[in-house]
C-alpha positions as CSV (number, residue, x, y, z in Angstrom):
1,X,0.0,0.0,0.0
2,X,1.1,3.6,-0.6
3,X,2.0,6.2,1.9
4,X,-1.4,7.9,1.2
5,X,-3.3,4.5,1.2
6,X,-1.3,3.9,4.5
7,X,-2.4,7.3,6.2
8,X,-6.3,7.0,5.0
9,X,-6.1,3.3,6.9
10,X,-5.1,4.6,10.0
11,X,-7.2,7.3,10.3
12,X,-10.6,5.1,9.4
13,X,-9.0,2.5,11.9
14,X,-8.7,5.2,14.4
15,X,-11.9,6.5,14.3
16,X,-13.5,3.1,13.7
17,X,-11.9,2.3,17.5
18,X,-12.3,5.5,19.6
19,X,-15.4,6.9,17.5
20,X,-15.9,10.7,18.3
21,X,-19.4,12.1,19.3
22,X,-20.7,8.8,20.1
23,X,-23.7,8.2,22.4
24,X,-27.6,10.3,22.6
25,X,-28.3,13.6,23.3
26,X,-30.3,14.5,25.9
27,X,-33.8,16.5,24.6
28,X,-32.4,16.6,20.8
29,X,-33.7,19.0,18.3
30,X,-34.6,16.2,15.8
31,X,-32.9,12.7,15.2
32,X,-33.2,10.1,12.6
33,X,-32.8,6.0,12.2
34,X,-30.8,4.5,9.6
35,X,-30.3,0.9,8.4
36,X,-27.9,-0.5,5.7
37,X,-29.6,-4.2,6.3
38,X,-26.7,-5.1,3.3
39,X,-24.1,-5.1,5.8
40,X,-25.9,-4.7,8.9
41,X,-25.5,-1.3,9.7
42,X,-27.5,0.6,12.1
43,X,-27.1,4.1,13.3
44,X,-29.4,6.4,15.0
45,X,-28.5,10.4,15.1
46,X,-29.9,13.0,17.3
47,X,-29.1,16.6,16.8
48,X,-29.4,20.0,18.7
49,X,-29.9,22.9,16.4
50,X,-29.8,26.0,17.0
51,X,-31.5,28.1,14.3
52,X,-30.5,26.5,10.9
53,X,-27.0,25.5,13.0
54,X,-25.8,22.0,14.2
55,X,-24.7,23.0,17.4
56,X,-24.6,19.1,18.5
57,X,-24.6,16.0,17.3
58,X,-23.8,12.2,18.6
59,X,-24.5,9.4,16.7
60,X,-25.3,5.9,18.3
61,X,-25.1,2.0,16.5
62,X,-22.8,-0.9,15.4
63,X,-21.5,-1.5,11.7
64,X,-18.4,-1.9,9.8
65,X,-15.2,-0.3,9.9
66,X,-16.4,2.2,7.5
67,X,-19.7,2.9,8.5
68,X,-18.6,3.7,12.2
69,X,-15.9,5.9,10.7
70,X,-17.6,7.7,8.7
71,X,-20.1,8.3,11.2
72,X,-17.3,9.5,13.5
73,X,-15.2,11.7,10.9
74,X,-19.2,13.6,9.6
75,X,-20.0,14.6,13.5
76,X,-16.6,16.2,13.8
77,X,-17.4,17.2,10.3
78,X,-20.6,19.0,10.8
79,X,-20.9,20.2,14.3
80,X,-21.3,24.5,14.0
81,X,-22.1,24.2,10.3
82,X,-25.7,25.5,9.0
83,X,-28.3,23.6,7.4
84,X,-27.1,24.9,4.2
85,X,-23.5,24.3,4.6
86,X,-24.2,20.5,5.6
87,X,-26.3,20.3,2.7
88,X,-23.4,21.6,0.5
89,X,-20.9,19.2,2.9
90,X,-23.5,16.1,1.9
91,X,-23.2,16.2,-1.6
92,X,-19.2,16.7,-1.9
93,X,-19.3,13.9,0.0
94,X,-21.5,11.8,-1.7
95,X,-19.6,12.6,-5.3
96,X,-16.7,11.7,-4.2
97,X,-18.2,8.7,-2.5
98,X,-19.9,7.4,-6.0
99,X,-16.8,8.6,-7.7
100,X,-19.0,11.2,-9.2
101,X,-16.9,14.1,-8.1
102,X,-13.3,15.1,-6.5
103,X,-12.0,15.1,-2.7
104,X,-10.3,18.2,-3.1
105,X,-11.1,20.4,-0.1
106,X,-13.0,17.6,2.2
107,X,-10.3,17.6,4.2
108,X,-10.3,14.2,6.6
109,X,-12.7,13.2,4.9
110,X,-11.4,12.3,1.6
111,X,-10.2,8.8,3.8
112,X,-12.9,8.1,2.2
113,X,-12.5,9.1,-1.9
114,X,-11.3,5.1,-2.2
115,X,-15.1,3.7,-1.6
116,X,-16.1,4.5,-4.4
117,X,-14.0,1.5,-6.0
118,X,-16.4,-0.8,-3.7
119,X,-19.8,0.1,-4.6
120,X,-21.2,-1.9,-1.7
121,X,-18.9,0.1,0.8
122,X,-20.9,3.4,-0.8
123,X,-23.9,2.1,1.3
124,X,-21.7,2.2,4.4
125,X,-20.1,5.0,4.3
126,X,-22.5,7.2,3.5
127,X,-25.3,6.0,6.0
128,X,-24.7,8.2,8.6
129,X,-25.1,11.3,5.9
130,X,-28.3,10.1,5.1
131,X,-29.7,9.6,8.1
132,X,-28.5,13.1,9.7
133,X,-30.2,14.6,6.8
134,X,-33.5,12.9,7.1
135,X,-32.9,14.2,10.8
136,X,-32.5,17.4,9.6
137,X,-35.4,17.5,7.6
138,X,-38.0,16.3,10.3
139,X,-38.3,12.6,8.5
140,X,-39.2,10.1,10.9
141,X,-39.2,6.6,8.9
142,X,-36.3,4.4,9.1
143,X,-33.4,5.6,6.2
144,X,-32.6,2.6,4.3
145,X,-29.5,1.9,1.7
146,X,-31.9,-0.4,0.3
């Protein structure tokens, strides 16, 4: 593996064993479910807002490597942006996950611009975005990959 390859492994591995921002926040704003029953992913979100900003955000479930990384890396991601912002955040993300667009300017979280080589690891890493945007957008049915 390259030095790059080497570097994007440790930091998924990292965050995949000491996940940031895990746990439930007491008297959320909103919150959302998600399932990816392909790999068995589960992940629940709940968010304090404050106006159209992410004040907080934990995240709560059990999956794969990369779904509990990614999970990780978007609450550190996320936290103080606005609505709009995520919204902007969630689509650079989900180009570069479906190899659709570039990682330029993601920052950490072009660990993840290799995923899209694995189109059943697109499910996983991008089940937490999906879910804190159906949180985000008052949707209270399950978010599936499926």
């Amino acid at each position: 593996m390259n030095e790059l390859g080497d570097l994007y492994q440790e930091i998924i591995l990292d965050h995949y064993k000491r996940p940031r921002n895990a746990g439930r926040l007491q008297e959320p704003s909103c919150s959302a479910a998600g399932d990816n029953p392909l790999c068995g992913d589960k992940i629940s979100v709940t968010v304090r807002t404050a106006g159209d900003r992410i004040e907080d955000i934990r995240w709560n479930g059990a999956g794969c490597a990369i779904s509990t990384a990614s999970a990780s890396l978007m609450s550190e991601a996320v936290k103080g942006k606005s609505k709009p912002e995520f919204e902007a955040l969630f689509d650079r993300f989900h180009a570069m996950v479906t190899g659709t667009g570039g990682s330029e300017g993601l920052d950490k979280l072009e660990v993840f611009s290799g995923v899209s080589e694995f189109p059943v690891r697109v499910k996983c890493a991008s089940l937490a975005w999906h879910t804190l945007k159906a949180a985000l957008e008052g949707k209270n049915d399950t978010v599936s990959t499926e």
